[in-house]
C-alpha positions in Angstrom: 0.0 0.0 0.0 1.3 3.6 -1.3 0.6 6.6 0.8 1.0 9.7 -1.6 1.8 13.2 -0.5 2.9 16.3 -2.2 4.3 19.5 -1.3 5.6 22.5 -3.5 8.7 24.4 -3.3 11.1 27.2 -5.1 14.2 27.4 -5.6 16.8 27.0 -8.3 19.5 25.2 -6.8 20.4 22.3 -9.6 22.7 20.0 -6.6 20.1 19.2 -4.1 17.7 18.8 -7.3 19.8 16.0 -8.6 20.2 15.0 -4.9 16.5 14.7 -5.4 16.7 12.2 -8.1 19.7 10.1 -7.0 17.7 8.8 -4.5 14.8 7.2 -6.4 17.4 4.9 -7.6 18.3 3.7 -3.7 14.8 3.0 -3.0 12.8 2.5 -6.0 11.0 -0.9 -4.6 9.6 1.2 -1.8 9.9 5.0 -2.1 9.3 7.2 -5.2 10.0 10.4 -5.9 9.0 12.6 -9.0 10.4 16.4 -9.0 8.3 18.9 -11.4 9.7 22.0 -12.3 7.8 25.3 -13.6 8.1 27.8 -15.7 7.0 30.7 -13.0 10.2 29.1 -10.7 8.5 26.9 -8.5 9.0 23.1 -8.0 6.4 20.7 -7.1 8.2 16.9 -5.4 5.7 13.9 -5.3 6.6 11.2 -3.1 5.0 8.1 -2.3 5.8 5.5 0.3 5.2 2.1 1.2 3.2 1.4 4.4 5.6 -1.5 4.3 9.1 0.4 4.7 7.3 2.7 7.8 4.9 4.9 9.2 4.0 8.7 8.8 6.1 9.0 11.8 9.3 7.8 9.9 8.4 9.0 6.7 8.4 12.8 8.0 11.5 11.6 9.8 13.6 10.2 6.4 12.4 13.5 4.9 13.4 16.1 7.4 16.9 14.2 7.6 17.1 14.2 4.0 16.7 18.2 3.7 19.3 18.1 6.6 22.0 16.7 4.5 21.1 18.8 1.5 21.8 21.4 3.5 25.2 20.6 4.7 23.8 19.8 8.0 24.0 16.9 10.3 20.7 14.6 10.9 19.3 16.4 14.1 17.5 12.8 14.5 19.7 9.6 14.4 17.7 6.3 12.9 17.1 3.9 15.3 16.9 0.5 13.0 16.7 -2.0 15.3 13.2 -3.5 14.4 13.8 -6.7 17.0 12.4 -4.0 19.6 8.9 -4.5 18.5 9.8 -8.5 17.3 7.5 -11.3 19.0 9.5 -14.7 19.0 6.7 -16.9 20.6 3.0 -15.5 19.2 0.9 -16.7 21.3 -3.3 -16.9 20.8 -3.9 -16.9 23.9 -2.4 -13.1 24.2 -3.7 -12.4 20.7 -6.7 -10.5 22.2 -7.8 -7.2 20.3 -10.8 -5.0 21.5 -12.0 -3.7 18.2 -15.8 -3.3 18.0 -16.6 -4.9 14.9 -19.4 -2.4 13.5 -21.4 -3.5 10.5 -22.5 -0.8 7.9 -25.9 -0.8 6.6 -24.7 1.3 3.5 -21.7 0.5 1.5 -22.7 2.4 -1.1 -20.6 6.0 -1.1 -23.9 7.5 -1.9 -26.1 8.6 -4.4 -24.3 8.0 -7.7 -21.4 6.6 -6.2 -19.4 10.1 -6.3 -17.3 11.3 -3.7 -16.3 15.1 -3.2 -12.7 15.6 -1.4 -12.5 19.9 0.8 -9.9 21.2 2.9 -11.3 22.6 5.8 -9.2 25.7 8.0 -9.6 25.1 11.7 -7.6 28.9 12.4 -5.9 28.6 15.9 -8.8 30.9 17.4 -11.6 28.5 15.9 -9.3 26.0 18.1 -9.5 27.6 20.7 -13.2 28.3 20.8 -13.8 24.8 20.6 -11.4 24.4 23.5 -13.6 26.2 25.7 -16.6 24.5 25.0 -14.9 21.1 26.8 -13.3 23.0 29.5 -9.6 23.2 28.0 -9.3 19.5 28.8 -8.7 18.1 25.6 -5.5 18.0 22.9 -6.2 20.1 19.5 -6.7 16.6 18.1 -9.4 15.1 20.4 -11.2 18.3 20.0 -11.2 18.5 16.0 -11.9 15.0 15.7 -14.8 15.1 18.1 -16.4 18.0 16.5 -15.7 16.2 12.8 -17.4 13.0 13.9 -20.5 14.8 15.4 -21.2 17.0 12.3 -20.2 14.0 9.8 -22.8 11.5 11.8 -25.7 14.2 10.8 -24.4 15.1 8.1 -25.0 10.9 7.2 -29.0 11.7 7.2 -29.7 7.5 6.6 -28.4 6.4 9.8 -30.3 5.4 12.6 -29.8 6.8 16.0 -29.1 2.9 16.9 -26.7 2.8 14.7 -23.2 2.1 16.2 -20.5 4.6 14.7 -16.6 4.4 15.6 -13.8 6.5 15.2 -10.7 5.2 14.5 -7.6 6.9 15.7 -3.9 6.1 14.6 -2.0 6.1 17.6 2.0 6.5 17.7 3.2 3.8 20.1 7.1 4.8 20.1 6.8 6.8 23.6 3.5 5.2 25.2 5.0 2.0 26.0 7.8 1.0 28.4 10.8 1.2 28.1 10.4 3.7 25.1 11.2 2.7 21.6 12.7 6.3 21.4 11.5 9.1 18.4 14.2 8.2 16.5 12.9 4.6 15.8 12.5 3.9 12.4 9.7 1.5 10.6 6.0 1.2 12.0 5.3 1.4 15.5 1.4 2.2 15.4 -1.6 0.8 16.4 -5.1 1.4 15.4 -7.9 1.8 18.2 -11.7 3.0 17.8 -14.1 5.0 20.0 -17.6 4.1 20.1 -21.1 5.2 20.4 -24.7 5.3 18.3 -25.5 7.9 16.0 -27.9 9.4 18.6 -25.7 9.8 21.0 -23.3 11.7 19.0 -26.1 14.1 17.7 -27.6 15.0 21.1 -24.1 14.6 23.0 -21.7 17.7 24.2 -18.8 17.8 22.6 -16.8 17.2 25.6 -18.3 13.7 25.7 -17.4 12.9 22.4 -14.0 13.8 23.3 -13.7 12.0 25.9 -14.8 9.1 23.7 -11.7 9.5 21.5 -9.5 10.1 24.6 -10.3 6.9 26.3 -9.8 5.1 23.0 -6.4 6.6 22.7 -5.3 6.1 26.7 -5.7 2.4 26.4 -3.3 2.1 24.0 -0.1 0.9 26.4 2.6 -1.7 26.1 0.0 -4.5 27.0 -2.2 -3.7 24.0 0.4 -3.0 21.7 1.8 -6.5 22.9 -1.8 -8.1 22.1 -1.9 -6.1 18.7 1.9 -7.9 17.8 0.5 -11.4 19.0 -2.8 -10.9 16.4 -1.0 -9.2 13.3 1.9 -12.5 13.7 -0.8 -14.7 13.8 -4.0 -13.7 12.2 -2.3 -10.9 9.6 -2.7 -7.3 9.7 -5.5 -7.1 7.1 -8.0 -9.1 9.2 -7.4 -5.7 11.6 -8.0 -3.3 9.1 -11.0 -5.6 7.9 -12.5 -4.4 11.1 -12.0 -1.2 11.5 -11.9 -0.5 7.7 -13.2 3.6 7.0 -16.5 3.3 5.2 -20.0 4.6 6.3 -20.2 3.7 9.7 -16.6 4.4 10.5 -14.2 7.4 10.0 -10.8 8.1 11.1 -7.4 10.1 10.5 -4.5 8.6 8.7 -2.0 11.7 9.7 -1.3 14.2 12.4 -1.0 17.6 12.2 2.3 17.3 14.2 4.3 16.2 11.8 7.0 18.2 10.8 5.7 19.7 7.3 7.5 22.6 7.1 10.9 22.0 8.7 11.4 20.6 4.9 14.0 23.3 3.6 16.0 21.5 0.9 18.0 25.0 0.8 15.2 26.6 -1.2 12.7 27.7 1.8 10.1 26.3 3.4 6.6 24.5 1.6 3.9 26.8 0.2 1.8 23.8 1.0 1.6 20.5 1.0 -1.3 18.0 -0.3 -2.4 14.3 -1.4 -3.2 14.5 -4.7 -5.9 12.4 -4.6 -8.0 11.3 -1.8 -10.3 8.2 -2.6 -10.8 7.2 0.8 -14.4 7.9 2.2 -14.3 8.9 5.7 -10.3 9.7 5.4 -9.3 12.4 7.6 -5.6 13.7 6.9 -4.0 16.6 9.0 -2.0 19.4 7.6 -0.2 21.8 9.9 -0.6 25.7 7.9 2.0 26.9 6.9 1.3 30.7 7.6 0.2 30.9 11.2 1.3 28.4 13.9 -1.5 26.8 15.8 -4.2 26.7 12.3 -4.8 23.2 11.2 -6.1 22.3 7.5 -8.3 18.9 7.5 -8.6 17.2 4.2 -11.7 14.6 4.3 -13.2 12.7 1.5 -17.3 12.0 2.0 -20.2 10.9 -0.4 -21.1 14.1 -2.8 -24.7 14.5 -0.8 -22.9 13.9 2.9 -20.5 16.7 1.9 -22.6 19.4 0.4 -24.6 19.2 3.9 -21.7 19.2 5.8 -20.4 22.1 3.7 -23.7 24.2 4.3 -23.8 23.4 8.4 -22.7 26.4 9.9 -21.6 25.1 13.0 -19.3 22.8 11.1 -17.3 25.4 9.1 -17.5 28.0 12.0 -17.6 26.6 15.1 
């Protein structure tokens, strides 16, 4: 599986752009690289990654060591390679326990004529921190975003029941929640998936707070006991009969990125990103993070949704400005 992301760039400077290019040769099985150049001066570079190879984590980390050495600088961030840190010798069924509601979606469909409509949505820092007050100041930036997403998408989905289970799925960075520490600097995938739960009613009539707290217990259980469980099931059963489970579709949304990673540290010697976007976005229910590049604390949310589920969401006023 390829995760694609672009970002743009100017400059002139020819060395780093054939440093650009060298290395699609080193890891052509499972990283590729395609640098356009414009007429107005500007430079667009396309990457895409196998899931295989690492995370978002790493990926952000290869890159920002990569503009490091084009720079003449030494990697602020050593590798750590040592994958037996996450290895299981013995799996064992009996510890392969995962608690992963399995929620079954009445509507596979993406909607009426199967289209799906991609927007980028601008939380500003201040619309942050408006929904901040309404739980009290008690929740990260992320917890609170994706709370008030998963409200507004649930009614925005008009054909569900209030019955109707609904999870949100959360990708969870295990490299300093479990003990001892893998460290930042470890290198490959060190994630696990986890999923907060509740009806369709609840989440309409609900304070946000409480759908907060939702995510945040999700998150909080994830420790070195559950990532141990996780490792168990994925040696024994496979990872796609997780993601079987929790797979994003009607009933389910979730992100795929954080709005932590380090975007704009990405200075190949040319400045910093204009911007940086996935190209295409097929994935309903998809929600992918981009830190803004103009003022520190704004957060753009790309999220893919059936046409009709978006056009309401679009027009609901307490969506765009909360």
């Amino acid at each position: 599986m390829y995760k694609n992301v672009y970002w743009h760039i100017y400059g002139n400077d020819t060395h780093t752009c054939m440093y650009v290019l060298s290395i699609v040769s080193i890891f052509s099985s499972f990283v590729k690289i395609q640098m356009s150049r414009f007429k107005c001066g500007g430079i667009a570079l396309g990457v895409s990654r196998s899931h295989i190879l690492c995370d978002g984590h790493s990926f952000w980390h290869f890159m920002v060591s990569w503009a490091e050495c084009a720079r003449g600088e030494p990697i602020s961030l050593p590798p750590i390679h040592n994958r037996s840190l996450l290895k299981i010798d013995n799996p064992s069924l009996e510890k392969a326990v995962i608690h992963l509601d399995h929620i079954e979606d009445e509507d596979n469909h993406v909607g009426q004529g199967g289209s799906i409509k991609s927007n980028t949505f601008l939380f500003t820092k201040d619309m942050v921190e408006t929904l901040k007050k309404q739980v009290g100041g008690e929740h990260t930036a992320y917890e609170i975003i994706c709370a008030h997403i998963w409200q507004h998408t649930t009614k925005a989905r008009e054909h569900l029941d209030d019955h109707k289970k609904v999870g949100f799925v959360s990708v969870v960075n295990m490299r300093e929640r479990i003990d001892p520490p893998l460290g930042k600097g470890y290198f490959g995938n060190a994630l696990m998936l986890t999923i907060a739960i509740a009806t369709a009613g609840e989440l309409k009539e609900e304070n946000l707070v409480v759908s907060a707290q939702r995510i945040h217990r999700s998150i909080r259980g994830c420790n070195s006991d559950t990532l141990h469980s996780w490792l168990h099931w994925v040696e024994i059963y496979g990872g796609d009969a997780i993601f079987e489970r929790i797979v994003r579709n009607g009933a389910r949304i979730g992100t795929s990125s954080s709005h932590n990673f380090p975007i704009f540290k990405l200075n190949f010697g040319w400045g910093k990103p204009l911007a940086c976007r996935i190209p295409s976005m097929n994935d309903v229910g998809t929600i992918v993070f981009f830190p803004s590049g103009d003022i520190l604390g704004d957060i753009e949310v790309l999220l893919p949704l059936p046409t009709h589920v978006m056009r309401r969401l679009e027009s609901d006023d307490m969506f765009v400005h909360p």
